[in-house]
PAZAPA-4460 file (N, C-alpha, C; in steps of 0.05 Angstrom, whole numbers, plus 32768, in hexadecimal, padded with zeros to 4 digits):
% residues 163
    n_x    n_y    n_z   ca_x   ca_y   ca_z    c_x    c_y    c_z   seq   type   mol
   7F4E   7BEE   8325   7F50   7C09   832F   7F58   7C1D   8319     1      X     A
   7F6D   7C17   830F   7F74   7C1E   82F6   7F5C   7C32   82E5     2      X     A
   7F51   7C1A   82E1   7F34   7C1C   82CC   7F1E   7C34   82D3     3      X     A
   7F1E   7C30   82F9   7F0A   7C46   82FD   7F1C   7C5F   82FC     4      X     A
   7F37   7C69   8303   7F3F   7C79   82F6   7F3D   7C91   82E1     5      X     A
   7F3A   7C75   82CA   7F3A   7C7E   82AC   7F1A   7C8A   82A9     6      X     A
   7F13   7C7A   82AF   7EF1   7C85   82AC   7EF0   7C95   82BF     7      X     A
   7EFC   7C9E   82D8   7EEE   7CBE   82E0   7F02   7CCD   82D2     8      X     A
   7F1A   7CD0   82CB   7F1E   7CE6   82BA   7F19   7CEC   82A3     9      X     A
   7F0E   7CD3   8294   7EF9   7CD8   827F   7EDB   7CE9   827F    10      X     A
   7ECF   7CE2   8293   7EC1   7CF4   829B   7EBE   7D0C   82A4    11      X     A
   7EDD   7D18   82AE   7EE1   7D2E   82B2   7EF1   7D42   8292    12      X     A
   7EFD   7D2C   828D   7F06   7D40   8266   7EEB   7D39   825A    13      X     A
   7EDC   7D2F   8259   7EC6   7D38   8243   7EB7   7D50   8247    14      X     A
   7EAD   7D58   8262   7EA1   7D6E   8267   7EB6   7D82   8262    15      X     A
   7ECB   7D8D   8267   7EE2   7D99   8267   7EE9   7D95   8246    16      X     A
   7EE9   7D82   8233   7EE9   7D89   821C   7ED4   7D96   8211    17      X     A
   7EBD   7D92   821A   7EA4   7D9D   8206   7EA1   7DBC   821B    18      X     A
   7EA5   7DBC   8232   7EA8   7DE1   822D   7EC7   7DEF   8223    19      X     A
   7ECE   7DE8   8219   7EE9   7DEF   8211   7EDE   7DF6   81EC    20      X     A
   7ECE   7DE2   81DE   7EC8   7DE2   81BF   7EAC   7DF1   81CA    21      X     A
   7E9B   7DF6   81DC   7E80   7E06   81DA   7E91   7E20   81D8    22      X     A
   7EA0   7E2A   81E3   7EB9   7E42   81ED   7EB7   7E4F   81D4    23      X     A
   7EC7   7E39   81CC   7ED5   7E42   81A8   7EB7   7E47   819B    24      X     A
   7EA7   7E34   8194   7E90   7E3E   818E   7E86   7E5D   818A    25      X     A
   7E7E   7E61   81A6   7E74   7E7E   81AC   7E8B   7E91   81B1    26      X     A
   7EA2   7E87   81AA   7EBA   7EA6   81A6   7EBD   7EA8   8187    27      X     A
   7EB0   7E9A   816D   7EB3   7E99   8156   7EA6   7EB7   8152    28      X     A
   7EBF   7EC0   8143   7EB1   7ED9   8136   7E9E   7EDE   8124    29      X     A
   7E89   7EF4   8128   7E72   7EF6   8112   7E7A   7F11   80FB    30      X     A
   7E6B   7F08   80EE   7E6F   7F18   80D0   7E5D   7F32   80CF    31      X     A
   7E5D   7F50   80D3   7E53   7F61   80CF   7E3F   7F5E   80B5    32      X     A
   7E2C   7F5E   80BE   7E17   7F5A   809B   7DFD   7F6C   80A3    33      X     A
   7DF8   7F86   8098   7DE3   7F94   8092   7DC7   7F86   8098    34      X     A
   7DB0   7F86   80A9   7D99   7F7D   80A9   7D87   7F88   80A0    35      X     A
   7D7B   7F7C   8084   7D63   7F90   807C   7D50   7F8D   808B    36      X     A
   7D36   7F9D   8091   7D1E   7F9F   809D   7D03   7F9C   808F    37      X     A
   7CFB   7F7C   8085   7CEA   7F7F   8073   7CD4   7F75   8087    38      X     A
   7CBC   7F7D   8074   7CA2   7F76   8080   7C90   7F69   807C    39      X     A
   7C7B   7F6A   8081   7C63   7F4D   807B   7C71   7F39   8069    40      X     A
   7C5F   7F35   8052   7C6F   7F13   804E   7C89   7F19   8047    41      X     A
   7C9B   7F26   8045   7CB2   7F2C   803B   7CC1   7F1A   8057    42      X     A
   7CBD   7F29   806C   7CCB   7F1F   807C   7CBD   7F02   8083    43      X     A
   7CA4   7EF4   8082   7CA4   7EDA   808A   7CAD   7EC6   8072    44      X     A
   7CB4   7ED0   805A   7CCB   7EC2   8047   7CE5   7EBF   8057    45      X     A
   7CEF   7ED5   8053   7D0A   7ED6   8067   7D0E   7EC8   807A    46      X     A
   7CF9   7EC5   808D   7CF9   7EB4   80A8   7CF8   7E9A   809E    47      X     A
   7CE9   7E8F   8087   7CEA   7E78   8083   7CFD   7E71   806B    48      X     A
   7D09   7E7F   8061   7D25   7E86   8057   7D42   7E6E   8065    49      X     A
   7D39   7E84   807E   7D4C   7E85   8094   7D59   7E5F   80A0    50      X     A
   7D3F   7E57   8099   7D37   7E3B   80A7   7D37   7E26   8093    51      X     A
   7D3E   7E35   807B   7D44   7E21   806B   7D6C   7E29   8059    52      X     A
   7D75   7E34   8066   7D8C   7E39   8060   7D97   7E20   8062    53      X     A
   7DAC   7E20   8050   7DC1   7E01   8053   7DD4   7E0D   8067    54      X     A
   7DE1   7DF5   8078   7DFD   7E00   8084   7E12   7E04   807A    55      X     A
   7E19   7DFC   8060   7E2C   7E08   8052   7E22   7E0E   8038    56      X     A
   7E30   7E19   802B   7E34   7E23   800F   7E4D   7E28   8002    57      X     A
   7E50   7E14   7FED   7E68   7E16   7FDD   7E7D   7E0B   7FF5    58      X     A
   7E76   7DFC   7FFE   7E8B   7DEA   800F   7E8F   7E02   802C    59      X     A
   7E88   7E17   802A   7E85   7E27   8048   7E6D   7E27   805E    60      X     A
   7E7B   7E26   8078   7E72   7E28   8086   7E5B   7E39   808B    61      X     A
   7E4F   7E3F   8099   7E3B   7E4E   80A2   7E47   7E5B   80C1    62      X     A
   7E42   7E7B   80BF   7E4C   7E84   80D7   7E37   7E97   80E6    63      X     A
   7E3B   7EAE   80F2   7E2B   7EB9   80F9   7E30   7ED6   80FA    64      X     A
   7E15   7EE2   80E8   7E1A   7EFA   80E7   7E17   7F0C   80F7    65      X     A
   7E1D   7F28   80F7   7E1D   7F40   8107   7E0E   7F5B   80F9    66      X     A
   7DF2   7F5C   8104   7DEB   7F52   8121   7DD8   7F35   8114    67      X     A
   7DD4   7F28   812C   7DC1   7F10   8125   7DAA   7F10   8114    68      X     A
   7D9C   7F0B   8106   7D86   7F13   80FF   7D74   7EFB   80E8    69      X     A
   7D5B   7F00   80F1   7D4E   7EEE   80DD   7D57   7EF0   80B7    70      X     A
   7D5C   7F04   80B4   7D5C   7F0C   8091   7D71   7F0D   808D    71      X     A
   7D92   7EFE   809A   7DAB   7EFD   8094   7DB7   7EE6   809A    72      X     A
   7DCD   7EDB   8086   7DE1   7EC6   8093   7DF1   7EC9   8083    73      X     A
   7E04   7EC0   8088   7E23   7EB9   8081   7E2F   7EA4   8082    74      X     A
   7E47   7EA2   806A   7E50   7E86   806D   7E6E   7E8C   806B    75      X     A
   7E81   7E7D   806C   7EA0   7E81   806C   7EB1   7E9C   8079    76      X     A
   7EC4   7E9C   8070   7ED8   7EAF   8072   7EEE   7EB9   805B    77      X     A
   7EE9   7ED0   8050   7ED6   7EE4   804A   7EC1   7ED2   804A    78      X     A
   7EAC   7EE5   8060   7E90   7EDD   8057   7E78   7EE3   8044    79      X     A
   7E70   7ECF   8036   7E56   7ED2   8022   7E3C   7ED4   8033    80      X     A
   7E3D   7EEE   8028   7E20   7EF7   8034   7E07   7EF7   802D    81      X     A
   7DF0   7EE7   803D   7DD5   7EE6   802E   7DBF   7F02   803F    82      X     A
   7DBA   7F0B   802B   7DA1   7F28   803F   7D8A   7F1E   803A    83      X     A
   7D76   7F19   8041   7D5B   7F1C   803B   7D45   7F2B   803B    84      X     A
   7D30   7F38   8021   7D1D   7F4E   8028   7D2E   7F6A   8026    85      X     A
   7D3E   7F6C   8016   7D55   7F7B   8009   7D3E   7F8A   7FFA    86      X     A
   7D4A   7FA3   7FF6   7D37   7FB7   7FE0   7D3D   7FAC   7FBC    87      X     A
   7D2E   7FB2   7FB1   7D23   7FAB   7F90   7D46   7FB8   7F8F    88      X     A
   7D5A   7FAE   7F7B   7D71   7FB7   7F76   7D6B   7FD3   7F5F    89      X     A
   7D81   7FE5   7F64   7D7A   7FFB   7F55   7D7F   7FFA   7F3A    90      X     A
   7D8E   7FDE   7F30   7D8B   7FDD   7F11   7D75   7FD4   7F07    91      X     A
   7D60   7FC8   7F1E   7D48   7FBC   7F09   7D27   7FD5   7F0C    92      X     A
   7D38   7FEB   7F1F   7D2A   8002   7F26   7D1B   8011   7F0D    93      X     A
   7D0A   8014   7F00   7D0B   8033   7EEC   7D0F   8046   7EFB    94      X     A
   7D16   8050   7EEB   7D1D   8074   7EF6   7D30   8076   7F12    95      X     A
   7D41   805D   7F0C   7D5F   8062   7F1C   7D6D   8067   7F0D    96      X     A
   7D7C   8071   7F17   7D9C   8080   7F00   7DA7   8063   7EFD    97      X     A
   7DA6   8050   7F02   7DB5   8034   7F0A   7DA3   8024   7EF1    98      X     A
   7D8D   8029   7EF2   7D7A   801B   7EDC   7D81   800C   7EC6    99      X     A
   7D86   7FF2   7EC9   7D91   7FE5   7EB2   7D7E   7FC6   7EAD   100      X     A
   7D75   7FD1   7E98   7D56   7FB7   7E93   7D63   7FA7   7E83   101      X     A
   7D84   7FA9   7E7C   7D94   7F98   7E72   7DA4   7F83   7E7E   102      X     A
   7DA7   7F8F   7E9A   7DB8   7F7D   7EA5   7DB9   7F60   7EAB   103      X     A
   7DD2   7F5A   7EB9   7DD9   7F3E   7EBA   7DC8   7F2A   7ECE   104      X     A
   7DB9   7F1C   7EC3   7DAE   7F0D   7ECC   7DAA   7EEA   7EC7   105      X     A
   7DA7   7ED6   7ED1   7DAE   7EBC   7ECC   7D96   7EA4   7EDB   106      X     A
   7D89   7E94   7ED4   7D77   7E7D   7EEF   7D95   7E71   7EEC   107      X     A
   7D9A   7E6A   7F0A   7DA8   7E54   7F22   7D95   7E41   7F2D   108      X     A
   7D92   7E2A   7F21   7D80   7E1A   7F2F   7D65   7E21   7F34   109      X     A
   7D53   7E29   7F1F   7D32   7E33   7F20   7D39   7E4E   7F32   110      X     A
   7D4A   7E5E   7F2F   7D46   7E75   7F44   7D59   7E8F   7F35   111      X     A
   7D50   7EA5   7F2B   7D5E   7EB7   7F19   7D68   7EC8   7F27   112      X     A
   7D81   7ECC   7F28   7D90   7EE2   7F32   7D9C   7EF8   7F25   113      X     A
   7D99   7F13   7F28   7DA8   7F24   7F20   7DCB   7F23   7F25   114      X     A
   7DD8   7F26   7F0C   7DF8   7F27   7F1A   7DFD   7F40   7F1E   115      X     A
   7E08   7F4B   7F37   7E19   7F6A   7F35   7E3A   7F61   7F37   116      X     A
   7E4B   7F6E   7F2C   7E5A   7F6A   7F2F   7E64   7F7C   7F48   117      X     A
   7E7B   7F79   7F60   7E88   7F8A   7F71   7E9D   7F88   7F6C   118      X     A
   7EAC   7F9F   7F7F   7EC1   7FA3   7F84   7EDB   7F8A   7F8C   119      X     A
   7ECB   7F75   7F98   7ED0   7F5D   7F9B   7EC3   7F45   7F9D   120      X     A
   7EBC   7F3B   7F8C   7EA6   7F28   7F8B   7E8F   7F2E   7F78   121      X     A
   7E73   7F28   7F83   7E5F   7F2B   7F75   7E4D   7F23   7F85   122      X     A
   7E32   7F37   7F80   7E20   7F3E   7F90   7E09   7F2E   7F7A   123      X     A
   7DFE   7F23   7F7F   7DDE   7F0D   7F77   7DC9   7F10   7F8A   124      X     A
   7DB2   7F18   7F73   7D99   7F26   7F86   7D85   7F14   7F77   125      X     A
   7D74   7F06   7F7E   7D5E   7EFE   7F73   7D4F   7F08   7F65   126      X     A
   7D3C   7EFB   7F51   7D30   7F13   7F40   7D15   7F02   7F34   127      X     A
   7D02   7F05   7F30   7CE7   7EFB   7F33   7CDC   7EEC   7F4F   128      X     A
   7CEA   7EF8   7F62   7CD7   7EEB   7F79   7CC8   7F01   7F87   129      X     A
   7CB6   7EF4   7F9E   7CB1   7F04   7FAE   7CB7   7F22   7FBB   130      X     A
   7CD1   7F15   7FC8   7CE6   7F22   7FDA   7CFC   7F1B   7FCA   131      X     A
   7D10   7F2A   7FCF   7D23   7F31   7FC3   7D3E   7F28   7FD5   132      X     A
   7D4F   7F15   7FCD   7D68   7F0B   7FDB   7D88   7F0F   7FCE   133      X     A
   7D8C   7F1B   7FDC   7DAC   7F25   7FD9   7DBD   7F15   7FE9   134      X     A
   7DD1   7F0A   7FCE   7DEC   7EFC   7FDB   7E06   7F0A   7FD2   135      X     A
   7E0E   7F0C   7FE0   7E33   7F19   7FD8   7E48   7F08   7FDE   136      X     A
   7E53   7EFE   7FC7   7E66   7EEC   7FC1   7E86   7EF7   7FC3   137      X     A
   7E9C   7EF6   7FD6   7EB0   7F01   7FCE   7EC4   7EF5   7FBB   138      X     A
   7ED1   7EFF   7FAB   7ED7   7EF8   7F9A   7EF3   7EDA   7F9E   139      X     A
   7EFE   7EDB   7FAF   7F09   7EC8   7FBB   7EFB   7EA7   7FB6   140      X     A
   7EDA   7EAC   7FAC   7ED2   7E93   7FB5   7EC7   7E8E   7F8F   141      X     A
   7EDC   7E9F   7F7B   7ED5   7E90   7F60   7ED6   7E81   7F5E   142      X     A
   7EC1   7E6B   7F46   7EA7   7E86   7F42   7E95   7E86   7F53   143      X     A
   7E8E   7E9C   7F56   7E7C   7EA5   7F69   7E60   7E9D   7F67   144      X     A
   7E58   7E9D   7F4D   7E3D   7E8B   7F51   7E35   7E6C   7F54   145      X     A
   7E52   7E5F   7F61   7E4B   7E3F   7F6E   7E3A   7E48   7F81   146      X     A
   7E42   7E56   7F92   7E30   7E53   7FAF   7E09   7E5F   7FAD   147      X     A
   7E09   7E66   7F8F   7DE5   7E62   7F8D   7DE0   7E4B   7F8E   148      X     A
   7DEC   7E33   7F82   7DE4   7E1E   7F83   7DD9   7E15   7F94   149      X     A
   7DE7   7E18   7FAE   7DDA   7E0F   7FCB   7DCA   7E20   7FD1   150      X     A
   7DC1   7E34   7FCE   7DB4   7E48   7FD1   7D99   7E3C   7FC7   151      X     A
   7D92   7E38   7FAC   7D80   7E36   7F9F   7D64   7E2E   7FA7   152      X     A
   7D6D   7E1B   7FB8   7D4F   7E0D   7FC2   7D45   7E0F   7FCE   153      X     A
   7D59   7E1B   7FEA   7D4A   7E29   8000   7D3B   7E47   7FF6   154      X     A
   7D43   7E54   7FE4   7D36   7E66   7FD3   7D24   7E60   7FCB   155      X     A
   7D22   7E4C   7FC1   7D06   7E40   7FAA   7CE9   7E39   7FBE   156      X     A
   7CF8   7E2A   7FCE   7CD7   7E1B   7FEE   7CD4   7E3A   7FF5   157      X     A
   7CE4   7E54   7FF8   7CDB   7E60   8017   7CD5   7E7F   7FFF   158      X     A
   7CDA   7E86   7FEF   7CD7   7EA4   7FE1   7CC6   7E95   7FC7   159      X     A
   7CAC   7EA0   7FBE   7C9E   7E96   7FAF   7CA6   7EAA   7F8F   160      X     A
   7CA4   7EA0   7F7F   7CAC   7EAE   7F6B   7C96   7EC0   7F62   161      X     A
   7C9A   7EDC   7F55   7C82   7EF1   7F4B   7C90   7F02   7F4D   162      X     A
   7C81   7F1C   7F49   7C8E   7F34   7F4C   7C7A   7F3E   7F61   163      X     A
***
């Protein structure tokens, strides 16, 4: 008797545990992140971007940004932000006041990124591809350019390189 006991209140804490962690789940807070609005193949990179993201980066999580969107994700806390289909940056612009055909640039794993530096962290935008991908690194997570690493590949299958 005992036994059947144990096994119906086992059956009653497991459902009761798993809406208790779905709970926590969907009360996790999301990360405010800008959605760009790109178009034709810009955005079906992005979408297939999207689907090849790792779940983490640089040992972080993956969370969920604000608002939802195909051309954004996030990982940790402070969160590193990925945009997709982002405008041409204004240093690699001519005839922006910002125009700098000098700037910092580096390949991460077959994939070249522009460095900006911020206010906290550092902002990395792709540079000979297609579409154009912006990540913002807060500075908390030096150095900031581990988390291209994971980045790299899902960049490389889904944004074709060119200008």
């Amino acid at each position: 008797m005992l036994g059947r006991v144990i096994s119906s209140s086992r059956r009653l804490l497991v459902p009761a545990l798993l809406t208790v962690a779905f709970a926590a789940v969907s009360c996790s807070s999301s990360v405010p992140t800008a959605a760009p609005a790109p178009e034709g193949d810009s955005a079906r990179q992005c979408r297939a971007l999207q689907k090849e993201l790792p779940r983490t980066v640089d040992g972080l999580e993956r969370g969920t940004a604000d608002p939802v969107s195909d051309f954004t994700a996030v990982w940790g806390d402070p969160a590193v932000k990925l945009r997709c289909g982002v405008p041409k940056p204004a240093v690699l612009t001519p005839g922006s006041e910002h125009y700098n055909p000098g700037a910092d640039a580096a390949e991460v794993d077959g994939v070249d990124w522009l460095f900006e530096r911020q206010d906290d962290g550092y902002r990395f935008t792709t540079v000979l591809r297609k579409t154009y991908v912006e990540v913002s690194v807060p500075g908390k997570y030096a150095p900031e350019v581990d988390v291209l690493t994971d980045l790299a590949d899902a960049v490389r299958k889904t944004v074709p390189a060119g200008v």
